[in-house]
C-alpha positions in Angstrom: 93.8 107.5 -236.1 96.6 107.7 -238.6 99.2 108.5 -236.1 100.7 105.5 -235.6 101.6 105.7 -239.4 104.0 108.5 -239.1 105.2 106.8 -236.3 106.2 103.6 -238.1 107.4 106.4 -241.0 109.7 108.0 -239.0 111.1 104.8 -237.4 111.4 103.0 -240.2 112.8 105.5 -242.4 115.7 106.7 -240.3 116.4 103.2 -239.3 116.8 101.8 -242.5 119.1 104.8 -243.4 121.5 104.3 -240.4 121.7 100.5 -241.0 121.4 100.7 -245.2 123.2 103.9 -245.8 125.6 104.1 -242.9 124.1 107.4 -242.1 123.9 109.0 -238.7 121.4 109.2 -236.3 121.0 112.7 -237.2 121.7 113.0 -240.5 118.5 109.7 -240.9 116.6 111.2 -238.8 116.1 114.4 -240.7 116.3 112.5 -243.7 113.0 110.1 -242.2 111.3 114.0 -241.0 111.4 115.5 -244.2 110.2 112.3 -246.3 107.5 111.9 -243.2 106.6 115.5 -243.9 105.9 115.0 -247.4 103.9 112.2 -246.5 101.6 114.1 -244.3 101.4 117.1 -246.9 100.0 114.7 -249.4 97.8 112.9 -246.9 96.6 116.0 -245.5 95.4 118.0 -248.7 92.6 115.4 -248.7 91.9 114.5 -244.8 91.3 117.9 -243.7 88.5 118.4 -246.3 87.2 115.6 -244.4 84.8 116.2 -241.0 84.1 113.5 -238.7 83.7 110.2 -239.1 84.9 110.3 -243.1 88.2 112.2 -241.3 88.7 108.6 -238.7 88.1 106.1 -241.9 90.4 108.0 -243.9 93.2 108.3 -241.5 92.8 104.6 -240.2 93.0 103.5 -243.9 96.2 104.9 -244.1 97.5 103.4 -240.8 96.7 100.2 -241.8 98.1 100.4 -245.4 101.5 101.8 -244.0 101.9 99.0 -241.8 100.7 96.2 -244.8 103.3 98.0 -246.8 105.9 97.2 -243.9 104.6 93.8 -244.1 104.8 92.8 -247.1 108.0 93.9 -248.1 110.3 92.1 -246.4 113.1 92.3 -248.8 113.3 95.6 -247.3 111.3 95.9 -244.1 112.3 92.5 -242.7 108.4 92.0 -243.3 106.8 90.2 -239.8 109.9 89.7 -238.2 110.9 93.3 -238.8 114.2 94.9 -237.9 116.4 93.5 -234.8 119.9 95.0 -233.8 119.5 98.2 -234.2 122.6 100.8 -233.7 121.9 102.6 -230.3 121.6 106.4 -230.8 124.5 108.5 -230.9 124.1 112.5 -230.9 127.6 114.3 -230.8 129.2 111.1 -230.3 127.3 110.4 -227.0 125.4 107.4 -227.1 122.5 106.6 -225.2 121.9 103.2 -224.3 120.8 103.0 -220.2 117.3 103.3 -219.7 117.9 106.1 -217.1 119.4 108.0 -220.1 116.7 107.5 -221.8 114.4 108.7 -219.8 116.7 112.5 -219.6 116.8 112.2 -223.1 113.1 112.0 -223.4 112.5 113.9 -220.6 114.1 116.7 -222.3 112.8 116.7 -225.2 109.3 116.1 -224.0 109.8 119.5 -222.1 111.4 121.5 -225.1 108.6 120.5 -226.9 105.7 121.8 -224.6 107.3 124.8 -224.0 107.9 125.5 -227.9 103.9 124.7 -227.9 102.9 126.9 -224.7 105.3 129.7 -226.6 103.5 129.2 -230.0 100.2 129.2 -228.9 100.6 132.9 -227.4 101.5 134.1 -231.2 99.4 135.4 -233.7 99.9 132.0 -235.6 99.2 130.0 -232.6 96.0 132.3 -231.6 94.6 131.3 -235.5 95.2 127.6 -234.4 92.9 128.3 -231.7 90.7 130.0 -233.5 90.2 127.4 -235.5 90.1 124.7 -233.7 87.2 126.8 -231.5 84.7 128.1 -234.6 86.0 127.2 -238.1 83.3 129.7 -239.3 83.9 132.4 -237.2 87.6 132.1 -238.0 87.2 131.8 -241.6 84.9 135.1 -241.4 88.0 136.9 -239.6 90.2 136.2 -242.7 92.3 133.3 -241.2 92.4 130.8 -243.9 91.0 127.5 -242.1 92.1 124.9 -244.7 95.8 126.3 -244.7 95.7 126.2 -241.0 94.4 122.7 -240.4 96.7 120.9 -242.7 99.4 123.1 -240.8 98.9 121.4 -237.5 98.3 118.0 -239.5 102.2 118.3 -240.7 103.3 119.3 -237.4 101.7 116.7 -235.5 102.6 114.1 -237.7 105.8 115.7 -237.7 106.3 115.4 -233.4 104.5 111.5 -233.8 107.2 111.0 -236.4 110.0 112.0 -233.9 108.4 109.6 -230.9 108.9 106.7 -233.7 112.3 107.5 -233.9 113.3 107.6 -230.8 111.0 104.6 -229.9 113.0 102.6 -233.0 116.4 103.7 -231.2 115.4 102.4 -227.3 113.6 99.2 -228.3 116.1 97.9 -230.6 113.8 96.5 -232.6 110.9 97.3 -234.7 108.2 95.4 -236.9 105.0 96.4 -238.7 102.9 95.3 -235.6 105.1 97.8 -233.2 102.9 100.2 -235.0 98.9 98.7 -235.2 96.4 99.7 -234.6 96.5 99.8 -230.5 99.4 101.9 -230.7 97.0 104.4 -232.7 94.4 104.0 -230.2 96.2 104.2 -226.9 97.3 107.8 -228.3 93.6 108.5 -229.1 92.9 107.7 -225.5 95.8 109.5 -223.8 94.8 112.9 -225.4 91.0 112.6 -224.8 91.8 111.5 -220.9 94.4 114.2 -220.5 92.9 116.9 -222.9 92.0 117.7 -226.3 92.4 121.2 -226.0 95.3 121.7 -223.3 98.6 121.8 -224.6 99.2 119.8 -221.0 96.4 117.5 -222.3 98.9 114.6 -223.7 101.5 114.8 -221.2 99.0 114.4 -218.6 97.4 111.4 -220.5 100.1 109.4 -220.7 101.3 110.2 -217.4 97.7 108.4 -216.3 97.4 105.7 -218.8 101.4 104.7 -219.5 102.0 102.9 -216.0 98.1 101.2 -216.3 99.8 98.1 -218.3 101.7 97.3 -215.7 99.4 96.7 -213.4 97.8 94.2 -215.6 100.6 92.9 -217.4 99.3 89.1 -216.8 95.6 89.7 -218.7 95.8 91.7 -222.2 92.2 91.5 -222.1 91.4 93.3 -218.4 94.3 95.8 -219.9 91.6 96.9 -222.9 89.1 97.2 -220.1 90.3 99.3 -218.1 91.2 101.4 -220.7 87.7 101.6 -221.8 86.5 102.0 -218.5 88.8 104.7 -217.8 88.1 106.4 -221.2 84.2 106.4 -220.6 84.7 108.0 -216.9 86.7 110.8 -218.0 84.0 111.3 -220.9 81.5 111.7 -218.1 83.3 113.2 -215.3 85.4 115.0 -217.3 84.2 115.6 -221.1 87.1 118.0 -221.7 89.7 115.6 -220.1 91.9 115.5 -216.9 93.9 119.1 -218.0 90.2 120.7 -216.9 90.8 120.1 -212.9 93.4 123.0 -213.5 90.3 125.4 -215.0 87.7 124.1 -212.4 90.3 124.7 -209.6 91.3 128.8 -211.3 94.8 127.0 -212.1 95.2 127.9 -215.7 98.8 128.6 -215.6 99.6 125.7 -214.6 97.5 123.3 -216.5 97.3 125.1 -219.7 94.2 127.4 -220.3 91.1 124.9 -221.9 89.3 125.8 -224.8 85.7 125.0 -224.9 84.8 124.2 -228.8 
């Protein structure tokens, strides 16, 4: 639940550096990684001591005090009305500002990153990861250190959320404290439990299915939350370990991702 705060971390950070400092887009961005990093280093010493429902209060508590930080200071964050006219992204001294190079952009990256995952997660390291996430105790027995494992994958992932808030900083244009609330936190929630907890095809394939749902109900907020709930409780049902398991049901592991029952 404390996604969106790395998110609003990693935006916020290298945006304020590019327009601030005059720094570019790479140069800030690393900058914003490494100061997110230490962020989630700090963060996660505590949270993954934490099980449960201690784990979501924690990391919600956080969200919310990241973006009352952003809102309240305004001599720096541009409080409510946040930051407008930002710089459009320049790598190598090619800018991207069409929303069809956008989309290669992300597309790209989104597929460099899964296959750095896929690749990972046939390592030792990545097998611990598994291991871990499967039976703590049983990997803790093997002589994988659990704790130094878990806070691990907390970096990384806020690491990766940190990098979406970048680039989401650099295609809107415009960011403000609410551009990172608490539905932003939730709609991720619910795009990795519909597509997958345990598939590293999980996420895509969440937000592949929920992404375009807005659109359909762009004239009623309210039926938009619905649906999403309604959505959310089906694949709970249907699907308890998320869309990414039609692949296992149907023997098409390699192509979904193999699913690993806790």
């Amino acid at each position: 639940m404390g996604q969106s705060a790395f998110a609003a971390i990693g935006a916020y950070a290298t945006v304020l550096l590019v327009i601030k400092l005059n720094l570019p887009w790479m140069v800030a961005s690393l900058i914003a990684l490494i100061i997110n990093g230490a962020m989630a280093l700090l963060l996660g010493r505590v949270v993954v001591k934490l099980r449960g429902v201690y784990f979501v209060l924690v990391t919600f508590s956080f969200a919310e005090f990241v973006r009352l930080v952003l809102l309240e200071w305004s001599d720096v964050t541009g409080g409510a009305s946040g930051i407008s006219s930002i710089p459009p992204l320049s790598v190598f001294g090619y800018t991207v500002q069409t929303v069809q190079q956008w989309y290669a952009v992300v597309a790209v990256l989104a597929i460099i990153t899964t296959a750095i995952m896929l690749r990972f997660f046939g390592t030792p390291e990545g097998t611990s990861f598994i291991a871990t996430d499967t039976n703590p105790e049983l990997a803790e027995a093997t002589g994988i250190s659990v704790s130094k494992v878990q806070l691990t994958a907390f970096i990384l992932g806020a690491t990766i959320t940190a990098f979406g808030g970048i680039l989401y900083s650099g295609y809107m244009g415009f960011i403000s404290p609410e551009s990172f609330n608490v539905h932003m936190a939730i709609a991720m929630v619910t795009m990795l439990v519909v597509g997958g907890v345990r598939s590293t095809w999980g996420p895509v394939l969440g937000a592949i299915i929920l992404t375009p749902l807005p659109e359909f109900l762009r004239g009623s907020l309210h039926y938009q939350h619905l649906l999403y709930g309604v959505v959310l409780v089906a694949i709970l049902v249907f699907l308890p370990r998320g869309v990414s398991s039609i692949g296992s049901l149907l023997g098409l592991q390699k192509l979904f991702g193999k699913v690993h029952n806790a």
